[in-house]
N, CA, C and O atoms as a printed pandas DataFrame, in Angstrom:
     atom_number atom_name residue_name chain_id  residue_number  x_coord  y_coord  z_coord
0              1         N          UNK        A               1  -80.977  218.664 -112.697
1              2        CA          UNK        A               1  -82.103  218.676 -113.632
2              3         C          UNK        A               1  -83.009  219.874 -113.371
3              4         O          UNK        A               1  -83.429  220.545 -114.314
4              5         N          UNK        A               2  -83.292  220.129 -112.203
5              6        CA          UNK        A               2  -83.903  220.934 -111.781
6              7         C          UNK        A               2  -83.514  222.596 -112.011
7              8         O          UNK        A               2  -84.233  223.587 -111.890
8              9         N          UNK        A               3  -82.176  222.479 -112.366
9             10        CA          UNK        A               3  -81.566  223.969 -112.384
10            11         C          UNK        A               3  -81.502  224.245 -114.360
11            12         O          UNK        A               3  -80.650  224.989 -114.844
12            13         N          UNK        A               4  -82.091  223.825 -114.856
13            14        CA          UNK        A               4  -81.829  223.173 -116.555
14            15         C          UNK        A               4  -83.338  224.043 -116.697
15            16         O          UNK        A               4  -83.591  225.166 -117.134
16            17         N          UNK        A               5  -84.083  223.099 -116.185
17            18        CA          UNK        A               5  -85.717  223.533 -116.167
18            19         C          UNK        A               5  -86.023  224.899 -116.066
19            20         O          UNK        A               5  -86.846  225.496 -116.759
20            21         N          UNK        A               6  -85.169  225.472 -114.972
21            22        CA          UNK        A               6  -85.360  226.433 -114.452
22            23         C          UNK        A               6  -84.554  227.695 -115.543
23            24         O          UNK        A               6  -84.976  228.836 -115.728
24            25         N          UNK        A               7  -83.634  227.237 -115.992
25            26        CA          UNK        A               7  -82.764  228.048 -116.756
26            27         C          UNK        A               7  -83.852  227.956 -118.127
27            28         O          UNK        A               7  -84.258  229.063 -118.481
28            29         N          UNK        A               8  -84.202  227.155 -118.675
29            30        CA          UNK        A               8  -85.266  227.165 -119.564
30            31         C          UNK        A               8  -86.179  227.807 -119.555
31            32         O          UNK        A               8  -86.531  228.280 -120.636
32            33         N          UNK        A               9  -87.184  228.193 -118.001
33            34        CA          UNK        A               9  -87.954  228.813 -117.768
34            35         C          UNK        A               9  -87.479  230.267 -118.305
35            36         O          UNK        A               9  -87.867  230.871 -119.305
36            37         N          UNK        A              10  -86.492  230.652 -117.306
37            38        CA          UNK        A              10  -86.178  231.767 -117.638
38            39         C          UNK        A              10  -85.769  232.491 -118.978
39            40         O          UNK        A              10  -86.016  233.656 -119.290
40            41         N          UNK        A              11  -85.100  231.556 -119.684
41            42        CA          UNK        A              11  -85.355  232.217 -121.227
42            43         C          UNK        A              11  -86.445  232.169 -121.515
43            44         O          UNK        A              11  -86.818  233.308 -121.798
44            45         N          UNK        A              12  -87.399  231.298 -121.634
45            46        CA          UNK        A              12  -88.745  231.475 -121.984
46            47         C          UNK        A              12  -88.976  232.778 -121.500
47            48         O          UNK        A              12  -89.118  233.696 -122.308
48            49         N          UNK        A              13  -89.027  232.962 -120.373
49            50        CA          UNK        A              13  -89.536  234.518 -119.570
50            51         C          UNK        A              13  -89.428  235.533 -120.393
51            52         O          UNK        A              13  -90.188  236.377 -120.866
52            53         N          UNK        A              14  -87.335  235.031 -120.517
53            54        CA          UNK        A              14  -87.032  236.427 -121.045
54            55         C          UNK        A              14  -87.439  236.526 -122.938
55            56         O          UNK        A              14  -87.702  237.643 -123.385
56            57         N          UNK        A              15  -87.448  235.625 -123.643
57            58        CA          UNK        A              15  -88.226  235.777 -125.001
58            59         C          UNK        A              15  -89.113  236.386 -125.085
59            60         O          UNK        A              15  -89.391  237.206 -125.959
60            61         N          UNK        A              16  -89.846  235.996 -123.950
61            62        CA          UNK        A              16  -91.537  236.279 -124.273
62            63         C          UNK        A              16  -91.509  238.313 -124.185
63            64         O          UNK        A              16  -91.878  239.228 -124.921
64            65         N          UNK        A              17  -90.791  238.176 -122.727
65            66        CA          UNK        A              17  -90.617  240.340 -122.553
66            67         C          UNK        A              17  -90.026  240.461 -123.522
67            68         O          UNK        A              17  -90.406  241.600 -123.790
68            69         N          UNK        A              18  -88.979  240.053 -124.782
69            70        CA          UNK        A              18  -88.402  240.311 -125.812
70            71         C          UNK        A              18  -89.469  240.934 -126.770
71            72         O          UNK        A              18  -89.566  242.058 -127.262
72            73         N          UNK        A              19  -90.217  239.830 -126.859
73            74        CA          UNK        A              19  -91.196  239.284 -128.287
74            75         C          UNK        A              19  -92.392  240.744 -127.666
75            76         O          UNK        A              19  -92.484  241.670 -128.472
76            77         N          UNK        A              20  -93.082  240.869 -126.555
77            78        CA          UNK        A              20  -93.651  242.034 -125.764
78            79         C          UNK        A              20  -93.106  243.322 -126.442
79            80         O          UNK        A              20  -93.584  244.000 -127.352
80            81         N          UNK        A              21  -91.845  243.464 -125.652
81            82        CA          UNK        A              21  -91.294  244.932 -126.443
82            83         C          UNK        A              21  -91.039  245.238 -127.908
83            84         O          UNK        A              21  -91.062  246.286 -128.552
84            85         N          UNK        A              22  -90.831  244.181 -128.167
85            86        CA          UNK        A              22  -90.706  244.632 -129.746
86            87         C          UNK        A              22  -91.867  244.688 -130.527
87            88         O          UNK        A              22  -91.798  245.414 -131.519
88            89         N          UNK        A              23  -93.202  243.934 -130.261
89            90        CA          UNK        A              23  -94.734  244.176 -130.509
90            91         C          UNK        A              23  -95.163  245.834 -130.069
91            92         O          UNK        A              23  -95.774  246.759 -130.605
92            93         N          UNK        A              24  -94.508  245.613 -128.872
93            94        CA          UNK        A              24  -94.837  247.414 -127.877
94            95         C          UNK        A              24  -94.099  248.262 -129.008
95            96         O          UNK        A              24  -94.824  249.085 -129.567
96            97         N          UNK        A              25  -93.191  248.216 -129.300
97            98        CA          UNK        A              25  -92.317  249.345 -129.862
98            99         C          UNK        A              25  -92.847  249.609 -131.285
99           100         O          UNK        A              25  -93.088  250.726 -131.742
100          101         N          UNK        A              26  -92.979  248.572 -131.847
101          102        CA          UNK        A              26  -93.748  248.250 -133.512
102          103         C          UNK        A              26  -95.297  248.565 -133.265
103          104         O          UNK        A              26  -95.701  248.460 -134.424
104          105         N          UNK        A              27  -96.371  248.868 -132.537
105          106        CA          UNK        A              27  -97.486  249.361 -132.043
106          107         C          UNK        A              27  -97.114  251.060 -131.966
107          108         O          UNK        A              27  -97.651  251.961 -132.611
108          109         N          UNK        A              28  -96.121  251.152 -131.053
109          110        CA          UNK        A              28  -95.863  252.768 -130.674
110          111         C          UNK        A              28  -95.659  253.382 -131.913
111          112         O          UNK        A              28  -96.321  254.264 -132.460
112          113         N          UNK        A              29  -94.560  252.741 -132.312
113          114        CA          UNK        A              29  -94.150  253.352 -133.731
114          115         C          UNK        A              29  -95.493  253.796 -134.955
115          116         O          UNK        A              29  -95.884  254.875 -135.399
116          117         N          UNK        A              30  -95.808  252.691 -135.131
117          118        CA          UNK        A              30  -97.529  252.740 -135.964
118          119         C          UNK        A              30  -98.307  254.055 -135.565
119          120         O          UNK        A              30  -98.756  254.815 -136.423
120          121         N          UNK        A              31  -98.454  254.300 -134.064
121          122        CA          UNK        A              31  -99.392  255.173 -133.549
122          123         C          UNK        A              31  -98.414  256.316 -133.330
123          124         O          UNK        A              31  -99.209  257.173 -132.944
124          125         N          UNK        A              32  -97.393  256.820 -133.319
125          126        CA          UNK        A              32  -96.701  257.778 -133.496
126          127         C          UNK        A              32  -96.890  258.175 -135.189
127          128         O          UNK        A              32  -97.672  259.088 -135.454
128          129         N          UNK        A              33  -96.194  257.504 -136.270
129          130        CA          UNK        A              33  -96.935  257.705 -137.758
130          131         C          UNK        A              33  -98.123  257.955 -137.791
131          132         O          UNK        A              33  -98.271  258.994 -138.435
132          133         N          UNK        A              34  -99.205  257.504 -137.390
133          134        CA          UNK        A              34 -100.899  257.380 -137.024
134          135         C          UNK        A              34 -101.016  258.979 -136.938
135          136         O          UNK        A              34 -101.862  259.590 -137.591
136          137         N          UNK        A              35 -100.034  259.655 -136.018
137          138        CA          UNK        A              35 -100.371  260.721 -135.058
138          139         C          UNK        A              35 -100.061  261.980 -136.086
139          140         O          UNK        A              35 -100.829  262.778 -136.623
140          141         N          UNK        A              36  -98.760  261.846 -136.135
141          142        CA          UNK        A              36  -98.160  262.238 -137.144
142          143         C          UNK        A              36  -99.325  263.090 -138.611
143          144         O          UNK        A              36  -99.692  264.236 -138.870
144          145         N          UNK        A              37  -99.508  261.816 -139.171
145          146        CA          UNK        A              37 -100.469  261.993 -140.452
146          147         C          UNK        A              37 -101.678  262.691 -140.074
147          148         O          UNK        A              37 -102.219  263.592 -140.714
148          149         N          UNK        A              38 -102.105  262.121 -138.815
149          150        CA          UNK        A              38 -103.197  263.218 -138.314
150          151         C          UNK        A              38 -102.727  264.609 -138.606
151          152         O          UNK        A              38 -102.971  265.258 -139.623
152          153         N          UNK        A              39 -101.958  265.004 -137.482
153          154        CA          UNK        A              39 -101.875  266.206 -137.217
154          155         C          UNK        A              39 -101.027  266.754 -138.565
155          156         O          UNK        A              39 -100.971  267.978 -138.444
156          157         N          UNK        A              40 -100.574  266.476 -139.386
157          158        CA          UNK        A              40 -100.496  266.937 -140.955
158          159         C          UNK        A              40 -101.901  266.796 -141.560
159          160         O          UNK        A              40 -102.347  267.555 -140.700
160          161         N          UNK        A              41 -102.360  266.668 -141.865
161          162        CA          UNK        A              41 -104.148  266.289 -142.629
162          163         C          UNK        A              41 -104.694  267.959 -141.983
163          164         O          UNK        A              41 -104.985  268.979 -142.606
164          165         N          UNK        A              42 -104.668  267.686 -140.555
165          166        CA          UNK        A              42 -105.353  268.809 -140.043
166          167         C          UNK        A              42 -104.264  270.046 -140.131
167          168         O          UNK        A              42 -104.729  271.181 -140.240
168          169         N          UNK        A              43 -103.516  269.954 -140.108
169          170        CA          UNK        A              43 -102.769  271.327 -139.909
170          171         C          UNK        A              43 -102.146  271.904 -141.873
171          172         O          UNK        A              43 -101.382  272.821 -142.175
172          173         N          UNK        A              44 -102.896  270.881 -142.813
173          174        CA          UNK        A              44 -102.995  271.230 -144.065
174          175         C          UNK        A              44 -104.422  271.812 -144.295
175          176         O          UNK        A              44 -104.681  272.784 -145.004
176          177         N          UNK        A              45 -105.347  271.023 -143.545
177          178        CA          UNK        A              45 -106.729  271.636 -144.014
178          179         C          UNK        A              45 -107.185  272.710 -143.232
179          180         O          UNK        A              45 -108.176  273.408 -143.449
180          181         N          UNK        A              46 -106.347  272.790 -142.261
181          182        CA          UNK        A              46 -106.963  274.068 -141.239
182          183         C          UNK        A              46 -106.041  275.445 -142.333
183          184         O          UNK        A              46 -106.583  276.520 -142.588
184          185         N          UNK        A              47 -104.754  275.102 -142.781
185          186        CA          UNK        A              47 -104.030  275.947 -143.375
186          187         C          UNK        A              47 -104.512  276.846 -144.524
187          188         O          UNK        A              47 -104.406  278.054 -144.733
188          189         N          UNK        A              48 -105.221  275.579 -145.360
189          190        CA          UNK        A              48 -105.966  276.149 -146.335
190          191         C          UNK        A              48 -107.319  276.671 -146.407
191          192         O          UNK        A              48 -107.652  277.111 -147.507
192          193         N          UNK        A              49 -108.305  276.721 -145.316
193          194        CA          UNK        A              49 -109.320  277.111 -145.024
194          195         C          UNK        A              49 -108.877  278.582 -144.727
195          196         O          UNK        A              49 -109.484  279.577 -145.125
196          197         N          UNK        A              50 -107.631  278.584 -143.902
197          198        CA          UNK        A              50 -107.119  279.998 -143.281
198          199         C          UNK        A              50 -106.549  280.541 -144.727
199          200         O          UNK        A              50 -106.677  281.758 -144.594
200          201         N          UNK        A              51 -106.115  280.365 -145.746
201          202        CA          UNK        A              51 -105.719  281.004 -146.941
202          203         C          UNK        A              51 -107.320  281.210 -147.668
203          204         O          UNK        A              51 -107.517  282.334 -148.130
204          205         N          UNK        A              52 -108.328  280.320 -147.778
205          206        CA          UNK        A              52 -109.361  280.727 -148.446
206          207         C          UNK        A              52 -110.503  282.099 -147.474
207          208         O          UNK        A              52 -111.284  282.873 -148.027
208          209         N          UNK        A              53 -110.264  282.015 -146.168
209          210        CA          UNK        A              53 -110.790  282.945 -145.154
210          211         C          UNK        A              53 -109.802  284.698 -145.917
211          212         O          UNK        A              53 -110.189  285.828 -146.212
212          213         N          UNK        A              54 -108.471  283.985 -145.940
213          214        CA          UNK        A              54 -107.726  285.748 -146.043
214          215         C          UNK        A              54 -108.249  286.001 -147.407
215          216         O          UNK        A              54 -108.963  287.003 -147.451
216          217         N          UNK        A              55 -108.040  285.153 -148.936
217          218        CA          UNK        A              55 -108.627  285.709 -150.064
218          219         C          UNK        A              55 -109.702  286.282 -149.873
219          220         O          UNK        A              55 -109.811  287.437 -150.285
220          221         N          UNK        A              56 -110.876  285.608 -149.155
221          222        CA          UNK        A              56 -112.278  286.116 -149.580
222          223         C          UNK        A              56 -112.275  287.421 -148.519
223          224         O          UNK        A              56 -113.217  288.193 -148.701
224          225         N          UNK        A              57 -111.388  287.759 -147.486
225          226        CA          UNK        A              57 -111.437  288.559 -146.753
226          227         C          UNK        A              57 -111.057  289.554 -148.006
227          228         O          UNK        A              57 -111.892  290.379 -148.374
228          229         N          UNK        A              58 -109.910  289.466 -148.584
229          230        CA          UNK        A              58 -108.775  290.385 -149.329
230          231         C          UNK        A              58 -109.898  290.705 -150.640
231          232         O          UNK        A              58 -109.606  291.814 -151.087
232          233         N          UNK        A              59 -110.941  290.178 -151.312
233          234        CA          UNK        A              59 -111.548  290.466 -151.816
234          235         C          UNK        A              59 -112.912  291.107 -151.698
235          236         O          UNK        A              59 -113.543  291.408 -152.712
């Protein structure tokens, strides 16, 4: 009986680090996209500030 319990425990254990990593990985993922869109936003608006800097230079 005692070795049943125990085998129970341990899937429980191991579900739970399952259910963990796949929350962890689905979080990372989010904040990798997150990061992503950042650094596009900025590296569009820094782009076009640097095209409106060369016109008004060029003019």
């Amino acid at each position: 009986m005692a070795e049943t319990s125990e085998a129970v425990a341990w899937l429980r254990l191991v579900r739970w680090c399952g259910g963990v990593i796949v929350v962890e990985i689905a979080v990372m993922k989010y904040l990798a996209s997150f990061i992503l869109f950042l650094c596009g936003v900025f590296y569009k608006s820094s782009r076009d500030t640097l095209k409106n800097l060369l016109i008004k230079r060029a003019l």
